[in-house]
C-alpha positions as CSV (number, residue, x, y, z in Angstrom):
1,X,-55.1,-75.0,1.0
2,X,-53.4,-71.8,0.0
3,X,-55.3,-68.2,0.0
4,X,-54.3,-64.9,-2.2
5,X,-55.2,-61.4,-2.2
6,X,-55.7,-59.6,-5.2
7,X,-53.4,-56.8,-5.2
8,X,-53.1,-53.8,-7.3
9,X,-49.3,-53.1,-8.9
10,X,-48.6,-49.4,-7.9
11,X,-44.6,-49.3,-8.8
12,X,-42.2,-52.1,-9.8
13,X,-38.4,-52.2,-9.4
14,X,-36.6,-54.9,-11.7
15,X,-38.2,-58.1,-9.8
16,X,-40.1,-56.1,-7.1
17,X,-43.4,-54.4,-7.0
18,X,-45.0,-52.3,-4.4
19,X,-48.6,-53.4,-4.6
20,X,-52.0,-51.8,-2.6
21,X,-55.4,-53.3,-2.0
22,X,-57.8,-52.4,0.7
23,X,-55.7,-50.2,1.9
24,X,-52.6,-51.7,2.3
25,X,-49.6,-51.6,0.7
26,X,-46.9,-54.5,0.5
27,X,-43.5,-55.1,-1.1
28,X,-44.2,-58.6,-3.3
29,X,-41.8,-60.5,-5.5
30,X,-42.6,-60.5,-9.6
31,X,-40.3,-63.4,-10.1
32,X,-42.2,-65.8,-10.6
33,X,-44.4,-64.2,-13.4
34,X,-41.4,-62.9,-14.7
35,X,-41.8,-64.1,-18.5
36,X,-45.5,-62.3,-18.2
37,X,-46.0,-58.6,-19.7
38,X,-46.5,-57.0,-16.2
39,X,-47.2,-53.2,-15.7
40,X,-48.0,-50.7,-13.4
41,X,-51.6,-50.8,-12.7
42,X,-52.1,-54.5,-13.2
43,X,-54.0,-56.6,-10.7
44,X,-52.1,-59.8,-9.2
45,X,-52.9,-62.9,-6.7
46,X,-50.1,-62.5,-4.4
47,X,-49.3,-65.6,-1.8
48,X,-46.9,-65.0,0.9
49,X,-45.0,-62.2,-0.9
50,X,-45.2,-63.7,-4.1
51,X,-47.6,-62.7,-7.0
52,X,-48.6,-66.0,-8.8
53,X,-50.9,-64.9,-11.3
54,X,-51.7,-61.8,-13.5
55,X,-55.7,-61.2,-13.1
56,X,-58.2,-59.6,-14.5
57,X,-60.1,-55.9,-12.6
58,X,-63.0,-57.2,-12.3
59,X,-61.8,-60.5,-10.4
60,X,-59.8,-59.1,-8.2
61,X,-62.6,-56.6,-7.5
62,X,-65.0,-59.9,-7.0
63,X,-62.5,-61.2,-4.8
64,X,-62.3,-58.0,-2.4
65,X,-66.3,-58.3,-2.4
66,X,-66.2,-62.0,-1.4
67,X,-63.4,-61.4,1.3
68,X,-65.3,-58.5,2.7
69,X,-68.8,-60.8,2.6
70,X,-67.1,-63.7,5.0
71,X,-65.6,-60.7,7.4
72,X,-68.8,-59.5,7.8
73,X,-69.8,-62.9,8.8
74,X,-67.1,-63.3,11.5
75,X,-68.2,-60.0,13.4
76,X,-69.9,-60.7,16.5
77,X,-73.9,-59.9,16.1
């Protein structure tokens, strides 16, 4: 089973982007989405340093609200 994090694009350098979501930052590799039209402020699923699919806002905000639901479950009562 594989898990990615929505990420935000915040800069991109040829086939790198520096990317930011919940407050952290991260250096992740374009390449493979490298025939899509990728910009600056675009949300990605990024798997171990890799984004491997352009999403939509509102997913990747769904997807924040999801991972923040289960974290709230793992905290001791």
């Amino acid at each position: 089973m594989c898990l990615a994090i929505p990420m935000q694009i915040i800069e991109i350098n040829d086939t790198m982007s520096r990317c930011h979501a919940g407050g952290i930052e991260r250096q992740v590799s374009l390449f493979m989405l490298q025939n899509e039209n990728i910009r600056v402020g675009d949300f990605v699923m990024v798997h171990v340093g890799y984004a491997i699919q352009k999403v939509e806002e509102q997913i990747a905000r769904t997807a924040w609200e999801l991972h923040e639901q289960m974290s709230e479950l793992n905290e001791p009562s």
